[in-house]
C-alpha positions as CSV (number, residue, x, y, z in Angstrom):
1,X,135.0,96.4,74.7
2,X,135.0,100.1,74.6
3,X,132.2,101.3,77.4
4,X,131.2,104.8,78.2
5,X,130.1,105.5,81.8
6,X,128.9,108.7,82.9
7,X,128.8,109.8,86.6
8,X,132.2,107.6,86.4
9,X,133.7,110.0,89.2
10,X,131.0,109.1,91.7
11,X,131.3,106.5,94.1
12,X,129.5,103.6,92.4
13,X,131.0,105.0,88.9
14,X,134.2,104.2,90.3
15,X,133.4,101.3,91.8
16,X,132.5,99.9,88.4
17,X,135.7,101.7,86.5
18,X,138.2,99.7,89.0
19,X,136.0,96.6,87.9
20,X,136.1,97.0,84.4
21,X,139.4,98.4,83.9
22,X,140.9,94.8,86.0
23,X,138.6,92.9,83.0
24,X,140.9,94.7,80.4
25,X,138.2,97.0,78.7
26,X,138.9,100.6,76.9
27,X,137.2,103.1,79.2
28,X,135.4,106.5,78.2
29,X,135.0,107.9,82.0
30,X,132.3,111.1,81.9
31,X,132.3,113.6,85.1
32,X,130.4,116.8,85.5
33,X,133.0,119.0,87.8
34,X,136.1,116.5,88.9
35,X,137.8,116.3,86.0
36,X,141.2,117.2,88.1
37,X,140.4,114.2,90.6
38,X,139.4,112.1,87.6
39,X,143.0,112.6,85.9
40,X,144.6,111.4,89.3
41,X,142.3,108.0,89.8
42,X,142.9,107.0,86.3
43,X,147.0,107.0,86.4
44,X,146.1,103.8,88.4
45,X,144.1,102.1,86.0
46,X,146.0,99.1,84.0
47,X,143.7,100.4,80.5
48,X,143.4,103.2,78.1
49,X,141.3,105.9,79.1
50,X,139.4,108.9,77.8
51,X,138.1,111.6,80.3
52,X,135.0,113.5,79.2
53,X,132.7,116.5,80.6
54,X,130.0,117.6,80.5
55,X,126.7,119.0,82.9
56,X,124.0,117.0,81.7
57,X,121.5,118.4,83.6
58,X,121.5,121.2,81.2
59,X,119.9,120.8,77.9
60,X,122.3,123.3,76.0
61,X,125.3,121.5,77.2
62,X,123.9,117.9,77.0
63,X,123.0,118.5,73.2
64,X,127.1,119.6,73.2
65,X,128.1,116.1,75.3
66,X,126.2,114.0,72.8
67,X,127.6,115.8,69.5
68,X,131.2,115.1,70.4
69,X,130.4,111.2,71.7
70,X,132.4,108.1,69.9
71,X,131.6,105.2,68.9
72,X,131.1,102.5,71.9
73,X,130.1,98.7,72.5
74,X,128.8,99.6,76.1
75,X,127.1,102.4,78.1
76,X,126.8,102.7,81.5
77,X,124.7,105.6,83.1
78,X,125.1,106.0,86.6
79,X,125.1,109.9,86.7
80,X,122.6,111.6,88.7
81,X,121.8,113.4,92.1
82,X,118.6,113.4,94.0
83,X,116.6,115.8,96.3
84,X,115.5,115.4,99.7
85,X,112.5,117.4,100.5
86,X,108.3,117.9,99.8
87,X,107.5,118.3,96.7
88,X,105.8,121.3,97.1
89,X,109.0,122.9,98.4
90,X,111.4,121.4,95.1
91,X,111.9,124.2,92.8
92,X,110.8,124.0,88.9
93,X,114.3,124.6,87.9
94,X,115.5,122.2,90.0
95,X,112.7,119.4,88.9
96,X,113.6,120.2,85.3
97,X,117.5,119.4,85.5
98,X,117.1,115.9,87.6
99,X,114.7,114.8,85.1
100,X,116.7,115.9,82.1
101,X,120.1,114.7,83.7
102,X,118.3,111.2,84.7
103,X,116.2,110.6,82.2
104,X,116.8,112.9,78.7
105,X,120.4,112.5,78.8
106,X,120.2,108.7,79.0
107,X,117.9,108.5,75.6
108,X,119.8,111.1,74.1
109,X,123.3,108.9,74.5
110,X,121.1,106.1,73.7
111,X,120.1,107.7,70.2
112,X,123.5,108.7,69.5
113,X,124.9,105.6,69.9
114,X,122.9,103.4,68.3
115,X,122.9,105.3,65.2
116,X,126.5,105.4,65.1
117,X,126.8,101.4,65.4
118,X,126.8,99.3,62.6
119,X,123.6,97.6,62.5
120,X,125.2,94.1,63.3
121,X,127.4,95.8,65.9
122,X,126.5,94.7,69.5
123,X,125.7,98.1,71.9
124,X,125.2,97.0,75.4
125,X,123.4,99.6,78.2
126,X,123.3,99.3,81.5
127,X,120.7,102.0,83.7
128,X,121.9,102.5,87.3
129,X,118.4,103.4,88.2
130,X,117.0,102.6,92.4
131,X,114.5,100.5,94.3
132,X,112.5,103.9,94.2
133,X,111.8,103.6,91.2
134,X,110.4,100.7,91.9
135,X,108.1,101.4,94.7
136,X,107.7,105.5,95.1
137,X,109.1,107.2,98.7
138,X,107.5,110.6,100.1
139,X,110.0,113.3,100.4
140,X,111.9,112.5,97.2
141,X,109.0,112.2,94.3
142,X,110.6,113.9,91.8
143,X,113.7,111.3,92.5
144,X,111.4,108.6,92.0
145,X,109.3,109.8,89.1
146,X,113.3,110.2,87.3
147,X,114.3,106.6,88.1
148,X,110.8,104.8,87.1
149,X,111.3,106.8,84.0
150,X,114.2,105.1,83.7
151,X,112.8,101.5,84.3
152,X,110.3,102.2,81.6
153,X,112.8,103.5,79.4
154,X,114.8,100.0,79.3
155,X,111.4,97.9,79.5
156,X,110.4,99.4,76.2
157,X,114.2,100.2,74.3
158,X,115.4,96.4,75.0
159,X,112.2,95.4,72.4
160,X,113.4,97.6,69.9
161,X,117.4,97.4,70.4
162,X,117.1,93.6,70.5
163,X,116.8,93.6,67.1
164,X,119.2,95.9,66.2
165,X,122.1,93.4,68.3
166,X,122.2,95.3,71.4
167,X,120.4,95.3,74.8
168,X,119.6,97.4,77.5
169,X,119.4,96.1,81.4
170,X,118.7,98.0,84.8
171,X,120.3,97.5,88.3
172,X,118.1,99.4,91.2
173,X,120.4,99.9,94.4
174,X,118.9,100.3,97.4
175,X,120.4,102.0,100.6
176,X,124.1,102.0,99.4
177,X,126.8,103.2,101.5
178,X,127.5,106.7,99.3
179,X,128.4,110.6,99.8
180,X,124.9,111.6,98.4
181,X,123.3,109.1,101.3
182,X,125.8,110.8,104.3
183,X,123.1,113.8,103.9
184,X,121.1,111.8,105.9
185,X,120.4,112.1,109.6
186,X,121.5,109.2,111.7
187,X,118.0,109.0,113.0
188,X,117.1,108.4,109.5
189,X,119.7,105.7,108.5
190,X,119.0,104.1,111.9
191,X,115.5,103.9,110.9
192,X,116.0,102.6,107.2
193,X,118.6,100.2,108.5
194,X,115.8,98.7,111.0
195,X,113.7,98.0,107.7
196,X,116.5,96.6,106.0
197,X,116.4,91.9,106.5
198,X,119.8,92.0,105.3
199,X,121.1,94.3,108.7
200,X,123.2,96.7,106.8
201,X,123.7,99.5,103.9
202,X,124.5,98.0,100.7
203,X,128.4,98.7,99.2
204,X,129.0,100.4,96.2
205,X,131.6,97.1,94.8
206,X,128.1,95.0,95.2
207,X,126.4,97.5,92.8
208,X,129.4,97.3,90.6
209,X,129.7,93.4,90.4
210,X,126.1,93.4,88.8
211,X,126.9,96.6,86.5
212,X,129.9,94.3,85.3
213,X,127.8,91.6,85.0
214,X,124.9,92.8,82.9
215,X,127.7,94.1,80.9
216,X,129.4,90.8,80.4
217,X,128.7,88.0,77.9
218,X,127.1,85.9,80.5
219,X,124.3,87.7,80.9
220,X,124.0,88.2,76.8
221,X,121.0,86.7,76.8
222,X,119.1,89.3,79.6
223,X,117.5,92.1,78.0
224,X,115.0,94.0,79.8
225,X,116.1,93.0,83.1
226,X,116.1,94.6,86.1
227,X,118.0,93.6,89.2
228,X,117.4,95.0,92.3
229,X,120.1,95.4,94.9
230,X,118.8,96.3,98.1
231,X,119.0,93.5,100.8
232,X,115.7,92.8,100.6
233,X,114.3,96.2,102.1
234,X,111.7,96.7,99.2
């Protein structure tokens, strides 16, 4: 299978290239600004890879991602960031790119490449979305608002993709071990790990395990499905 991942730099992107590249599958890695590092992690891999970029927080260069996209049997969108903070202190600018790098950019790619499958073709998505999505947090609304966008975006496209031969299936991570987590305080992961049952973060190679999974043809029959990933702190 030939997937595309974006955010495939990243630390659960990764996770999930090393996973799919042991299965044997073609790889079309997107990154934003580590192309360089990119080139280096991929001498490793056993597969063929393609290396893409692209800032799809930005509409102008997200309309240029999309035209230049190939055909695939698998997407994968992990790519995104998040903002920690009031509401009332997040900037508009800064509103307007998570929600179009979260959410526009993944029904963009969607659009794109469902119309360039052959009707019959099978196109399988998979949404790295969170628990907050899920449930809402104070201090990171506009975070939230992105990734329950997302969650409705694969409630509603898996009733129209399933008849075109392709599904669409969410994983929602909890506290996972990640750079973009280390920006906490140690106050604050001492008090999220004290409402966590399962006693610890999450690791990005559990995240990647149900990515792979979803992506497989075990799970061909799930579409619509979301599984959360959180140790039970939700």
């Amino acid at each position: 299978m030939r997937i595309l991942i974006t955010g495939a730099s990243g630390a659960i992107g990764w996770a999930t290239v090393k996973r799919l590249a042991e299965d044997g599958h073609e790889l079309v890695l997107h990154t934003h600004q580590r192309k360089t590092e990119l080139e280096q992690l991929v001498k490793q891999l056993p597969v063929t890879t393609e290396i893409v970029t692209g800032d799809l927080s930005d509409r102008s260069a997200l309309a240029a991602f999309c035209e230049t996209l190939p055909s695939v049997e698998g997407f994968i969108h992990i790519a995104g960031t998040s903002f920690s903070g009031l509401l009332v202190d997040q900037t508009v600018r800064s509103a307007e790119a998570m929600l179009t790098l979260h959410v526009e950019s993944l029904i963009q790619i969607a659009q794109v490449l469902t119309r360039k499958k052959a009707f019959s073709a099978p196109l399988s998505i998979v949404v790295v979305s969170s628990v907050l999505g899920e449930t809402g947090v104070a201090g990171e609304v506009v975070y939230s608002t992105c990734k329950a966008a997302q969650l409705g975006f694969v409630k509603s496209y898996s009733k129209e993709l399933g008849a075109m031969h392709g599904r669409v299936n969410a994983v929602t991570p909890g506290w996972i071990d990640t750079p973009m987590n280390a920006v906490f305080s140690e106050e604050d992961r001492e008090l999220a790990l004290a409402e966590i049952p399962a006693g610890r973060f999450g690791r990005v190679e559990e995240v990647a395990s149900a990515i792979v999974y979803l992506m497989s043809r075990e799970s061909e029959y799930m579409n619509g499905a979301v599984l959360k990933i959180d140790g039970a702190w939700m």
